[in-house]
C-alpha positions as CSV (number, residue, x, y, z in Angstrom):
1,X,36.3,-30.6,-49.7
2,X,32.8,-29.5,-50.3
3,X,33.2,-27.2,-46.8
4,X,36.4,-25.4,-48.2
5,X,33.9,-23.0,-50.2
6,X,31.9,-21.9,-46.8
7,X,34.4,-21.6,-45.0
8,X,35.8,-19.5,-46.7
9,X,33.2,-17.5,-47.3
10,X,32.4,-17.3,-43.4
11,X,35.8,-16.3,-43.1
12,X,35.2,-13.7,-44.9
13,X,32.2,-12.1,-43.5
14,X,34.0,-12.3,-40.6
15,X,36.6,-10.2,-42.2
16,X,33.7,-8.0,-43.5
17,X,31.9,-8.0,-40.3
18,X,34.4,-7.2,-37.7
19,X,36.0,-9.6,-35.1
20,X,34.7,-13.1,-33.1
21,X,31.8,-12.7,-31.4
22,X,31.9,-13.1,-28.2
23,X,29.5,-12.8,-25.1
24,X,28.3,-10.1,-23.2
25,X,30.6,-11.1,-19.8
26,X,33.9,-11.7,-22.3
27,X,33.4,-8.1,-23.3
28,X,32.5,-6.8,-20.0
29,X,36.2,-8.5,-19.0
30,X,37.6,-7.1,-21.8
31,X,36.1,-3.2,-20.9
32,X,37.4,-4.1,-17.5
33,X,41.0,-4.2,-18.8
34,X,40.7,-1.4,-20.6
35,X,39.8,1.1,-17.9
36,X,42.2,-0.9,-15.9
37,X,45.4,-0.3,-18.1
38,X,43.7,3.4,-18.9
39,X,43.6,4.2,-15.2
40,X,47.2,3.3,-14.9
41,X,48.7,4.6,-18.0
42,X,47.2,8.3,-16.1
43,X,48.4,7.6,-13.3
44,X,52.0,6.7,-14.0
45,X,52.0,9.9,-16.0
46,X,50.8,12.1,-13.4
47,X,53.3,11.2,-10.8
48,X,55.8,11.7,-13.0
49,X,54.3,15.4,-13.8
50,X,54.0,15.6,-10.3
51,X,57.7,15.2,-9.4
52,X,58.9,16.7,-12.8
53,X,56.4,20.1,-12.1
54,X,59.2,22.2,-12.3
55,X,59.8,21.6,-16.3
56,X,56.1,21.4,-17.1
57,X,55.9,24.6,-15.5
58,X,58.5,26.1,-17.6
59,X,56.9,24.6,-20.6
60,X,53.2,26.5,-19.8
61,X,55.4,29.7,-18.6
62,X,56.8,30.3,-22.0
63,X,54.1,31.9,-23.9
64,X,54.2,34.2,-20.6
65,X,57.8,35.3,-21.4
66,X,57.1,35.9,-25.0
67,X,54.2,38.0,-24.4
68,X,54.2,41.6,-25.6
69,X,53.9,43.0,-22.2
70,X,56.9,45.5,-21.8
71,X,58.6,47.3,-24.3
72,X,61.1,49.9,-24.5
73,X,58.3,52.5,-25.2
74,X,56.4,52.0,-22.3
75,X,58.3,51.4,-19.5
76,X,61.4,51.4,-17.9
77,X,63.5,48.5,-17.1
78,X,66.2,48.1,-13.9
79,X,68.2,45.0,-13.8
80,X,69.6,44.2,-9.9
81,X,72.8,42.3,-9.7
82,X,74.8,40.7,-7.2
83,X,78.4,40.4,-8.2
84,X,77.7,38.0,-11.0
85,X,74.4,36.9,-9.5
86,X,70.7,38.7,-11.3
87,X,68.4,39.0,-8.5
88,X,65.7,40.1,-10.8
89,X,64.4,42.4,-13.4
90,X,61.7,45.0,-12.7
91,X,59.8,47.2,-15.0
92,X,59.2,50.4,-13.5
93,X,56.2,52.8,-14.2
94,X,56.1,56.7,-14.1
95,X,54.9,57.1,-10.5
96,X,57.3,54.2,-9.4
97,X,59.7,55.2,-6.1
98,X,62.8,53.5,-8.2
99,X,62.3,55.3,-11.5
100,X,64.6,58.2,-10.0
101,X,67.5,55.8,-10.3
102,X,66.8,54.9,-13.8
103,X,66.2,58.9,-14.7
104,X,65.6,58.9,-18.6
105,X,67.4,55.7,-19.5
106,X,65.0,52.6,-20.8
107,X,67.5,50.2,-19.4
108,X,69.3,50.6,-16.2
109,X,71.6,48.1,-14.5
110,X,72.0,48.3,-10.8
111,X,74.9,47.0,-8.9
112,X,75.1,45.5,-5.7
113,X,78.4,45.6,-3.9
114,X,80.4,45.5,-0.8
115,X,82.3,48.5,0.2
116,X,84.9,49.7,3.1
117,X,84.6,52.8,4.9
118,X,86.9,53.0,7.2
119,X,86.6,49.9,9.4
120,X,83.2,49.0,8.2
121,X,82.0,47.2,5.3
122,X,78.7,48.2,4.6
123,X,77.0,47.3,0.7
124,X,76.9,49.9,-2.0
125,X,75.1,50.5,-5.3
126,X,76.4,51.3,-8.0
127,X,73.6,52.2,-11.2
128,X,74.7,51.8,-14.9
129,X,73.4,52.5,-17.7
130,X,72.5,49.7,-20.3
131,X,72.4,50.1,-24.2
132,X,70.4,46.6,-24.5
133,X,67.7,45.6,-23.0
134,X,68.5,42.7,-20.0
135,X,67.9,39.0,-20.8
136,X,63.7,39.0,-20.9
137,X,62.5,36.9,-18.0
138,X,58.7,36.7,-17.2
139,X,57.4,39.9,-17.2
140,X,54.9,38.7,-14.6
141,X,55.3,37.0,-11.9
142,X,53.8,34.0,-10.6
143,X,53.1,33.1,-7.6
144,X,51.8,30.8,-5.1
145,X,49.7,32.3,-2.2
146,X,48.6,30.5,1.1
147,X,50.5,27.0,2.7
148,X,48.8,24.7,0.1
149,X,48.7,26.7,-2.9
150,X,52.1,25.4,-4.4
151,X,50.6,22.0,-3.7
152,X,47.0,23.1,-5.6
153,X,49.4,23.7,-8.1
154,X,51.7,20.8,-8.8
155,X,48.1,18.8,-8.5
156,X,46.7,20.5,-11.6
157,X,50.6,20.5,-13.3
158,X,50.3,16.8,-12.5
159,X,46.7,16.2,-14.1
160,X,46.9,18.0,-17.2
161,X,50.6,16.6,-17.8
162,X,49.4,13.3,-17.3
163,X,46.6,13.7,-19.3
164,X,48.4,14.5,-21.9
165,X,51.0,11.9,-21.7
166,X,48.3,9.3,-21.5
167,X,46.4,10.0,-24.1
168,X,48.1,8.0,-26.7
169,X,48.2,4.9,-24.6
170,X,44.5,5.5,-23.2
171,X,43.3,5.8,-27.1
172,X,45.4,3.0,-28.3
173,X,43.8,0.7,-25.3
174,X,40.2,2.1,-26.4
175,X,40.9,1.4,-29.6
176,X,42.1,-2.3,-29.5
177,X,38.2,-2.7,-28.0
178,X,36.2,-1.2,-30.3
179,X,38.0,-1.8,-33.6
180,X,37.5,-5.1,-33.8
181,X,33.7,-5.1,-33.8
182,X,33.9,-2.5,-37.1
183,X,33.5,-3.5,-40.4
184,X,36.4,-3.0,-42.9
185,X,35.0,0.1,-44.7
186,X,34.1,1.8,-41.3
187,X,38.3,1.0,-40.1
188,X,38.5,2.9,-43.1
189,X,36.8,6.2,-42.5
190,X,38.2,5.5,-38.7
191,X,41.4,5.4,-40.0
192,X,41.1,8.7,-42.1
193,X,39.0,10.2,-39.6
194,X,41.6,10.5,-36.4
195,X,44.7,10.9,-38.9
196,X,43.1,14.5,-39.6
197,X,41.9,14.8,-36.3
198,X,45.2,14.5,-34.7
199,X,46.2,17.0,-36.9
200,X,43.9,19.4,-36.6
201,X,44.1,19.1,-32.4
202,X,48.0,19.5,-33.0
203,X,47.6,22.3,-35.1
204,X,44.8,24.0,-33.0
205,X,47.3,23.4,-29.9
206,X,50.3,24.9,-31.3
207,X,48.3,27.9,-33.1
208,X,47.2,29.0,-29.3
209,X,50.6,28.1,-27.5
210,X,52.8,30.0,-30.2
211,X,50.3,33.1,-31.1
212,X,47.3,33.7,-29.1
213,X,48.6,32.6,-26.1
214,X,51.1,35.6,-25.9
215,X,48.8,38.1,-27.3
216,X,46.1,37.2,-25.1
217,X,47.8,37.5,-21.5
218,X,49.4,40.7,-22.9
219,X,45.9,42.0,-23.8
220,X,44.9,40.4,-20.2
221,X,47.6,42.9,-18.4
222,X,47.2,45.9,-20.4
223,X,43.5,45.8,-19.5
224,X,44.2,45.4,-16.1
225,X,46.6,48.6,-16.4
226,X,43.8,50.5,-18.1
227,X,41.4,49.8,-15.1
228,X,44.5,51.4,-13.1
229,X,45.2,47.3,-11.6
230,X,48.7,46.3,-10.8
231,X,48.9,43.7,-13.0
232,X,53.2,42.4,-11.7
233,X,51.5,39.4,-10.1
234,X,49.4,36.6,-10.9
235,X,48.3,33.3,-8.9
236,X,49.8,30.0,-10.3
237,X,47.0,27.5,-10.0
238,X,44.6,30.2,-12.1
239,X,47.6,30.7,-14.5
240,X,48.3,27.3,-15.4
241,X,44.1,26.6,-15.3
242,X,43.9,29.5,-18.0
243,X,47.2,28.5,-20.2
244,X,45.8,24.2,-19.9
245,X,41.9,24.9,-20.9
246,X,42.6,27.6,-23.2
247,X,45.4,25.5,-25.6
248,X,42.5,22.2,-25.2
249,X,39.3,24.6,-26.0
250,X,41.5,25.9,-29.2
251,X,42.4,22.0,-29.9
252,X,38.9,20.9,-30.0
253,X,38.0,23.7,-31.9
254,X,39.8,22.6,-34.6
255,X,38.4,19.3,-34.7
256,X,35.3,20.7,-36.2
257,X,35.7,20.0,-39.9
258,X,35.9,15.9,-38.5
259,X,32.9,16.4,-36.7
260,X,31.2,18.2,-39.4
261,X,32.1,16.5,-42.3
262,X,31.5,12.4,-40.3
263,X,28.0,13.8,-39.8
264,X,27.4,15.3,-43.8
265,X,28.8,11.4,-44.7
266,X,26.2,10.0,-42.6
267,X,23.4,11.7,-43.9
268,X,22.7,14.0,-40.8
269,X,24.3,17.4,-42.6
270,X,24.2,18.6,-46.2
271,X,25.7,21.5,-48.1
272,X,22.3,23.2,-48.2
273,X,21.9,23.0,-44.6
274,X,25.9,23.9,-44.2
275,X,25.3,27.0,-46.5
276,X,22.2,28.2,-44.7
277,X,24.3,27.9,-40.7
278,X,27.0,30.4,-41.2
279,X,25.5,33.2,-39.8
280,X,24.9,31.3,-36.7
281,X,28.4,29.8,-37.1
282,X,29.5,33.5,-37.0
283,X,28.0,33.7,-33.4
284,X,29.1,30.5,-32.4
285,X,32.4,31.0,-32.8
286,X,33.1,34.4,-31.1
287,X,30.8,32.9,-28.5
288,X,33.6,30.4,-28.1
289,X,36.4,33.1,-28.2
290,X,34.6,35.0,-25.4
291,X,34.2,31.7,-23.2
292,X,37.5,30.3,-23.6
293,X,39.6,32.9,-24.2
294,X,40.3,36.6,-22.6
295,X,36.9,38.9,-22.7
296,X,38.0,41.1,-25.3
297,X,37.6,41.7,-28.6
298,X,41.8,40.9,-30.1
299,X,41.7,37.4,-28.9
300,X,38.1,36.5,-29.6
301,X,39.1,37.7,-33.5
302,X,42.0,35.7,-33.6
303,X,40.2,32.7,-32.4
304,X,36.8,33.3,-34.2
305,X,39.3,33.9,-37.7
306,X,40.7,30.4,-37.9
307,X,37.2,28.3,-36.8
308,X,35.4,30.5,-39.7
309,X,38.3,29.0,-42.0
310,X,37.9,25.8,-41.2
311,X,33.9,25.9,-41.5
312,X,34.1,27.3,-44.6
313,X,36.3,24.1,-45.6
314,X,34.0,21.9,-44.4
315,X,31.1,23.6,-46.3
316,X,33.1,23.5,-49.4
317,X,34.3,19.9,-49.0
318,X,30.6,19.0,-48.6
319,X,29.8,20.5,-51.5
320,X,32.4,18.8,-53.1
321,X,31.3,15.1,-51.8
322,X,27.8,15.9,-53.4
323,X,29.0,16.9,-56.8
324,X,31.1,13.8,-56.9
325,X,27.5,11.4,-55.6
326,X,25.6,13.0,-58.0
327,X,28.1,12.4,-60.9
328,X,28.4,9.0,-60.1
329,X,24.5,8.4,-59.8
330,X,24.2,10.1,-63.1
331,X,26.4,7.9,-64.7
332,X,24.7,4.6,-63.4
333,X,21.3,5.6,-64.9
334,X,22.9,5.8,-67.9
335,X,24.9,2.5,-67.7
C-alpha cells in the first residue's frame, strides 16, 4: 500500500515525459519499420499513378484549359468535324494559311463530308459560321516527343501522384515514432502546429491550381508570342514538372507563419526582430516568385501578394504573444 503513491506518481511522469524507454536497437527496429511501411505506402501509390496517368494528367491539365490564352479578341477559332466526330479546335492567327476560310467570323465550324460526283465519292468541306464559341479544349497542346518521352512522363505523373497519395500514411507512420517520446505540452503545440499547417499547404495549393496557375501559363504564351515564338505546343514531361513544383513551392510558402511563429515561441524570433526583416521579406518573396514561378512580373506579384500577407500575420501574432507574456509577468510581481 505504501508503493500505491510512487507509482502513481512514476506513472505520471511517464505521462509527462513521453513513452517507455526503450533501447537504442528497439528504436532502431522501430525506425526500421517505419521507412519500411513509408517506402511501401509510396510505392503502392505510384503504380497506381502509373497505370491511372491518364486521369492525373487530366487533373494537372485543367488549369491549362482554363487559362486566358485565346479569346474572341485576339484570334480566330475553326472547329473541324467529322460527321458527329470533333477532330480538333485550332486558333488561327492573321498570317495563318486557314484564316481565309474563317474570313471575318471569330468562330467558324468546318465540316467534313463525303460527297458523290458522278461515280466517285471524294470528301467535301463544308465551312459554317458559329455564333458561340466551340466547347474550350486546351488551347495548347501537349505533347510527347522522342520513343521514351511518354514513358519520362507517366514516371514523373507516377512520382508526384504517389507522393501525394502517401503522404498521409508516410506522416501518420512518422508520427506514431516520434510522438511518443514528446511530452504532453509539446503533443500540444504539435497538435496545433500541423492542424494550421495542413491548412495553410491546402490553401497555398489550391490558391496556385485555381488562380495563378492559369494566369501564369497564359502570361508564359503571350510572352512567347511577343518574342514572335509559336507557342501551340508544349512538351509534357516539362509541363507536368512546371504545374507539380510550382503548386508544392506555393504550398510550402504558405507554411511560413508555422515556421515563423514555432521559432518566436521558442525564443529564436521576436517582434522586434520580425518588425525590423520586412524589407528583406519584401525581396525574399519576389525572389521566390521569380524562382518558382514564370519570370515575369504578373505572377511574381501574385505570389509575392499573399506570402507578404501571411508575414505580416505572423509579425502581428508575435506581437500579440508578447503583449499577452508581459501582462501575465506583470501580474505575478504584483501577486
Amino acid at each position: 500500500m505504501a508503493d500505491e503513491p510512487e507509482a502513481e506518481r512514476l506513472e505520471l511522469l511517464e505521462e509527462d515525459e513521453g513513452g517507455p524507454v526503450k533501447s537504442f536497437l528497439e528504436h532502431l527496429e522501430d525506425l526500421r519499420w517505419v521507412l519500411i511501411k513509408s517506402i511501401a505506402a509510396a510505392g503502392v501509390a505510384m503504380v497506381t499513378c502509373f497505370f491511372a496517368g491518364n486521369y492525373v494528367f487530366q487533373v494537372l491539365q485543367w488549369p491549362l484549359k482554363r487559362a486566358p490564352i485565346y479569346t474572341g479578341a485576339d484570334a480566330q477559332v475553326l472547329r473541324v468535324m467529322l460527321g458527329t466526330n470533333q477532330l480538333g479546335v485550332f486558333h488561327l492567327g492573321t498570317n495563318d494559311t486557314l484564316s481565309s476560310l474563317v474570313g471575318t467570323n471569330h468562330y467558324v465550324r468546318l465540316d467534313i463530308a463525303p460527297v458523290t460526283v458522278g461515280t466517285n465519292h471524294l470528301l467535301g468541306v463544308n465551312v459554317l459560321p458559329e455564333a458561340t464559341a466551340p466547347p474550350r479544349g486546351s488551347p495548347i497542346d501537349i505533347v510527347s516527343l522522342g520513343p521514351a518521352a511518354a514513358f519520362v512522363v507517366a514516371t514523373k505523373l507516377a512520382f508526384y501522384g504517389g507522393l501525394v497519395i502517401a503522404s498521409p500514411f508516410i506522416f501518420f507512420f512518422v508520427a506514431h515514432f516520434v510522438f511518443p517520446a514528446l511530452k504532453i505540452h509539446e503533443k500540444k503545440y504539435i497538435y496545433r502546429g500541423l492542424f494550421f499547417g495542413f491548412g495553410l499547404f491546402v490553401t497555398g495549393v489550391s490558391f496556385c491550381y485555381f488562380i495563378m496557375m492559369p494566369v501564369a501559363l497564359a502570361v508564359s504564351a503571350k510572352y512567347a508570342e511577343w518574342f514572335g515564338f509559336k507557342a501551340d505546343q508544349w512538351r509534357a514531361e516539362e509541363y507536368i514538372g512546371f504545374v507539380c513544383k510550382f503548386m508544392l513551392g506555393m504550398g510550402l510558402g504558405f507554411e511560413m507563419p508555422v515556421v515563423i511563429l514555432t521559432l518566436v515561441k521558442i525564443g529564436l524570433l521576436n517582434y522586434r526582430i520580425l518588425k525590423a526583416a520586412r524589407r528583406y521579406v519584401i525581396v525574399i518573396a519576389f525572389v521566390l516568385g521569380a524562382v518558382l514561378t514564370t519570370p515575369e512580373v504578373i505572377t511574381q506579384i501574385l505570389m509575392a501578394i499573399p506570402l507578404l500577407i501571411l508575414y505580416e500575420i505572423s509579425v502581428w501574432v508575435a506581437w500579440y504573444w508578447e503583449r499577452q507574456d508581459k501582462k501575465r509577468e506583470a501580474h505575478e510581481e504584483l501577486t
